[in-house]
C-alpha positions in Angstrom: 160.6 85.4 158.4 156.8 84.0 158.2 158.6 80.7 157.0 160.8 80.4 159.9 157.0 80.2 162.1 154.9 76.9 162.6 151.5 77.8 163.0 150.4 74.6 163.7 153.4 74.6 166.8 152.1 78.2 168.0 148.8 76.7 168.2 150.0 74.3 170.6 150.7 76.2 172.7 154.8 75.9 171.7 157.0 78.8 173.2 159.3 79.0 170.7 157.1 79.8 167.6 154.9 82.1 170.1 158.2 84.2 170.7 159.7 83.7 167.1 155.8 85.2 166.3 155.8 87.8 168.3 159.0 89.2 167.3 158.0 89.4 163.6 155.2 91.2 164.7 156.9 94.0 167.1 159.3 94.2 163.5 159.1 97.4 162.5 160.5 96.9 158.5 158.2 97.9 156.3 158.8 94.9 154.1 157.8 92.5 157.1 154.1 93.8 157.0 152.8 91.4 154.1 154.5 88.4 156.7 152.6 89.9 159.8 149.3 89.9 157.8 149.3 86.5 156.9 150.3 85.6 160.7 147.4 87.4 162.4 144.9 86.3 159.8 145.8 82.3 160.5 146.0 83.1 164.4 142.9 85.1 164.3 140.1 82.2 164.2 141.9 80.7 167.2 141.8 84.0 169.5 138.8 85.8 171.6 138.6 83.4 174.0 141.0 84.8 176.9 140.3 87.6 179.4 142.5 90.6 178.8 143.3 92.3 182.2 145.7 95.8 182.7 147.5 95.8 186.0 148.6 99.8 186.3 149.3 101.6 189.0 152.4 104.2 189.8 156.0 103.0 189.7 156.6 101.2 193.3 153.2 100.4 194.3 154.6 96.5 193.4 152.8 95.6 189.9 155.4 93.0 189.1 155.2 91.3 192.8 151.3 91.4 192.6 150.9 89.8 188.7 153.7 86.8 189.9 151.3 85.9 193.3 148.3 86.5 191.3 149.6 84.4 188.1 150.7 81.9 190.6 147.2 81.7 191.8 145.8 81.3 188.5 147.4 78.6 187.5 146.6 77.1 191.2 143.2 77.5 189.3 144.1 75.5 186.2 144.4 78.7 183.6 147.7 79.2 181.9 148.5 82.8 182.0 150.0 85.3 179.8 151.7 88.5 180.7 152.8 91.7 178.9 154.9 93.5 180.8 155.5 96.7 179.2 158.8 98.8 180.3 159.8 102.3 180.4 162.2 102.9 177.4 164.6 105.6 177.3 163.4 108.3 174.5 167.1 108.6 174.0 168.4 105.6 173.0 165.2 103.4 173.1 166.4 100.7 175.5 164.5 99.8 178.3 165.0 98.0 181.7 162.8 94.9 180.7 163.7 93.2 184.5 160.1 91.6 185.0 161.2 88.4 184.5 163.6 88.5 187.2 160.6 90.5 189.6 158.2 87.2 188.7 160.5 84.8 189.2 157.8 82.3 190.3 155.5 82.5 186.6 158.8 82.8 184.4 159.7 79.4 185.9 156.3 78.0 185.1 155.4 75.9 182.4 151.9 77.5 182.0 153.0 80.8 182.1 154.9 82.9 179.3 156.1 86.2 180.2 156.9 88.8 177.1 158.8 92.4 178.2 158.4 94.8 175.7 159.2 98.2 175.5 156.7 101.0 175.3 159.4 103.5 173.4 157.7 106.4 172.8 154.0 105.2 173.1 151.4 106.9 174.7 149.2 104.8 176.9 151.9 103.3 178.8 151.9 100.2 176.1 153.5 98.9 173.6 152.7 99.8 169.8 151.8 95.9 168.8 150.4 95.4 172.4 147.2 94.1 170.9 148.8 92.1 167.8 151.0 90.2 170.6 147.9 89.6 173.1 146.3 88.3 170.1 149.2 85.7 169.8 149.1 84.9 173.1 145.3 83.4 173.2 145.6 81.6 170.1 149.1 80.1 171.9 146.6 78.8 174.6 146.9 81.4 177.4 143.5 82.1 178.7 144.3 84.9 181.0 146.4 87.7 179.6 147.2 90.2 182.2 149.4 93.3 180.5 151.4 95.5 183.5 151.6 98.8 182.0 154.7 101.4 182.6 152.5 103.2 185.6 149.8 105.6 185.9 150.1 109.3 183.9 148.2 111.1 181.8 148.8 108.9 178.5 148.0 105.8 180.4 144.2 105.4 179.8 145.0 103.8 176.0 145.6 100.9 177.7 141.3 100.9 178.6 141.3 100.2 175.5 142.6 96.8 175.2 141.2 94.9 177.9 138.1 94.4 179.7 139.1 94.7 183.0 141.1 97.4 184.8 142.8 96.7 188.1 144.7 99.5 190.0 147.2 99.5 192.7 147.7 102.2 194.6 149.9 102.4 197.8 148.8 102.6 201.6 147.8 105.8 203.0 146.4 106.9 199.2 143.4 107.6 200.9 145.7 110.8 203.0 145.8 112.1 199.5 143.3 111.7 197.1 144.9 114.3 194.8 147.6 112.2 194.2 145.1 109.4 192.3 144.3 110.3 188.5 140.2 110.8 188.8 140.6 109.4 185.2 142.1 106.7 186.5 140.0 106.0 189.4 136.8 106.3 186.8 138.0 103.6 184.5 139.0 100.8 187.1 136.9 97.8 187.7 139.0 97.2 190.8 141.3 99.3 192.7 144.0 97.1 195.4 145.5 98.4 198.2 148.6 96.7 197.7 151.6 95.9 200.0 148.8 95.5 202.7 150.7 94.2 205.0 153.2 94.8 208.5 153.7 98.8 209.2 151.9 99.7 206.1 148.4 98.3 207.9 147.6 101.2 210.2 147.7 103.2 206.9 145.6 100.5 204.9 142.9 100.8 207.6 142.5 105.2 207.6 143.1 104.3 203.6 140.3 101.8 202.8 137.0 103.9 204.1 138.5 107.6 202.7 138.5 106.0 199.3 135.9 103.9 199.6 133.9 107.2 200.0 135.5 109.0 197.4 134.3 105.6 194.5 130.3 107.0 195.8 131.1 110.6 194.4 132.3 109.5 190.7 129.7 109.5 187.5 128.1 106.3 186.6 130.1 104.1 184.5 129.7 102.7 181.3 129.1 98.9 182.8 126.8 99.8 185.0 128.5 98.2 187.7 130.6 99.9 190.7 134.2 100.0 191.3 135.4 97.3 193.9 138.0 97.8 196.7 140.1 95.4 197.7 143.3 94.8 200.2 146.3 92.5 199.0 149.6 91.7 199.7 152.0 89.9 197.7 154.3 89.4 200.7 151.6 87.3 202.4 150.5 85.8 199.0 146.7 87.3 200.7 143.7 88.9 198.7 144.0 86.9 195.4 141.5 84.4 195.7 139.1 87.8 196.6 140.9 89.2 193.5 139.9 86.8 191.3 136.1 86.5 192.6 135.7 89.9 192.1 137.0 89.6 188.2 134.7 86.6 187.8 131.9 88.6 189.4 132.7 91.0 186.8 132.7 89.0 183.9 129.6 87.5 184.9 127.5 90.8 185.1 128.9 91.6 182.1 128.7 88.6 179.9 125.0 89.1 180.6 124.2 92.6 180.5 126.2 92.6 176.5 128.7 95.1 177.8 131.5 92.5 177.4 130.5 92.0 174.3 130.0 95.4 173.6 133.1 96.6 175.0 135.1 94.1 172.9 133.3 95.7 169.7 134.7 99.3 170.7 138.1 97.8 171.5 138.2 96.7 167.5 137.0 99.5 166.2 139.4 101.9 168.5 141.9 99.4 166.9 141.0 100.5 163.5 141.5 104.1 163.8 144.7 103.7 165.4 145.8 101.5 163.2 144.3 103.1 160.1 146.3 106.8 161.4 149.4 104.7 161.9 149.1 103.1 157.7 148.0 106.7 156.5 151.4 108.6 158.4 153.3 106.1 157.1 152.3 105.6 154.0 152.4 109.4 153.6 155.7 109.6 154.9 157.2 107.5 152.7 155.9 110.0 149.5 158.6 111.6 147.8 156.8 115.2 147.1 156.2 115.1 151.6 159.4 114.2 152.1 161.0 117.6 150.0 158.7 119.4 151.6 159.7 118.4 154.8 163.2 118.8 154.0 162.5 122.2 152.6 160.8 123.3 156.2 163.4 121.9 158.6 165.5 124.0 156.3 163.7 127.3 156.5 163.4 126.6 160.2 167.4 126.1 160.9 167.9 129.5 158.8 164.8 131.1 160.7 163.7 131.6 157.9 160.0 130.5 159.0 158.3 128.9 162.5 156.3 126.2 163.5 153.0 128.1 163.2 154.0 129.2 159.2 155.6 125.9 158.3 152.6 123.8 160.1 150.4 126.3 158.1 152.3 125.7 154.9 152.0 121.8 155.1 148.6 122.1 155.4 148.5 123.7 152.3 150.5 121.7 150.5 149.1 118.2 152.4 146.0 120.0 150.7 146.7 120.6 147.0 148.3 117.0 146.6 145.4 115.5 148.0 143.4 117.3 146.3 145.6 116.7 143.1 145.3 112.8 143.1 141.4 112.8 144.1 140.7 114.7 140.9 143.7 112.5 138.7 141.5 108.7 140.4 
């Protein structure tokens, strides 16, 4: 498949090869990984240079709306924009809605803006499983601002921290009535938290909103970046707040760049990239063993008979898990 790439196209910034790229990459045959390799290495030196931003927020609050005004702004700006939009999947048959590109209708027509949907499957984080592999893509492709929209906020949505290095999230008007109802997890990690759909009836709600939480940002632990959580009020029916939006990012950045924490920050998101990825090689790699694999088999079967339950057979594959390790370290 690797053939069937130009490197020297995707460089360009050519849509084709990006998608034709991306698609090896989010392949999940085994005998495709030598191919996706040799694609990330040759993309790699061209990459780094974009800012990664996660849009999340709960289903509703309008994250599609906001990332096509705020794309559209972007562009106004002279960046050319990226977006990941990650959709729900069904757990049962692994298909997903994947609509964004009909939400942004504005930044899917654009030239300087390439939308990829993806589905999270069974993910945690509320991203996709080559989510960073793809974003990598993207910047050597050109795109300088890569904002990924994430499925909405939960209790496995924080991997998503991970990946970027800032973290915008919307809530809806009249949050504030209900503070409860906002992750404090959440609420700790954001760089920027946006009223959105500020706008019409909603307002009266925006305006008891805005102060309550305001209040409650004062009462969470210093974070890592040393630098507070900013409130803002936008509405994508308006096209009002982005400008602000963006000035608070660049504010951001700016504090950051020169403090080291961007840098720093990027560092951890590597090496949080290694230990997933290292846990994803060894459980598959593992997997794929003939002596696991009859043991597995052998444990479903006890467990259909009752003959065992999850406690004995966990305990048991421990053991065994054990002994072969064990087994080869002393045969090297």
């Amino acid at each position: 498949m690797l053939a069937d790439i130009d490197i020297g196209r995707l460089l360009k910034g050519d849509r084709n090869a990006l998608s034709r790229a991306i698609t090896l990459i989010e392949s999940h045959r085994s005998e495709d990984r030598a191919e996706k390799w040799q694609l990330l290495q040759a993309a790699l030196p061209h990459t780094g240079n974009s800012l990664r931003i996660a849009v999340t927020g709960a289903p509703g609050v309008g994250k599609s709306s906001f990332i096509d005004r705020l794309g559209m702004y972007l562009i106004g700006q002279g960046h050319r924009v990226g977006v990941l939009a990650i959709d729900p999947s069904s757990k049962m048959s692994g298909g997903s809605i994947l609509g964004d590109r009909t939400r942004m209708s504005d930044l899917s027509a654009h030239p300087d803006a390439f939308i990829r949907p993806s589905p999270s499957a069974s993910t945690l984080g509320g991203v996709a499983a080559r989510s960073r592999e793809v974003m990598l893509l993207m910047e050597a492709a050109g795109f300088d601002v890569l904002l990924i929209e994430t499925v909405g906020v939960g209790q496995s949505e924080v991997e998503v921290r991970f990946m970027v290095d800032y973290f915008m999230l919307l809530i809806q008007p009249g949050s504030g009535d209900d503070l409860q109802g906002i992750k404090r997890g959440i609420m700790e990690m954001a760089d920027l938290i946006i009223i959105h759909k500020s706008d019409g009836d909603h307002l009266p709600l925006v305006r008891r909103s805005f102060p309550q939480i305001k209040a409650a940002l004062h009462l969470l632990p210093q974070r890592s970046s040393g630098l507070s959580t900013d409130l803002l009020e936008v509405s994508s029916l308006e096209d009002r707040g982005f400008e602000a939006t963006w000035n608070a990012v660049k504010a951001f950045v700016e504090s950051a760049r020169s403090s080291g924490f961007f840098e720093e920050q990027r560092i951890q998101q590597n090496l949080h990239w290694l230990e997933e990825g290292s846990m994803e090689l060894f459980l598959e790699r593992m997997e794929a063993m003939p002596e696991i694999q009859k043991k597995m088999e052998a444990l479903r079967s006890e467990m259909i008979q009752h003959h065992t339950n999850p406690i004995r057979a966990l305990n048991s594959l421990d053991h065994f898990l054990k002994e072969l390790l064990d087994g080869g370290s002393k045969e090297d």
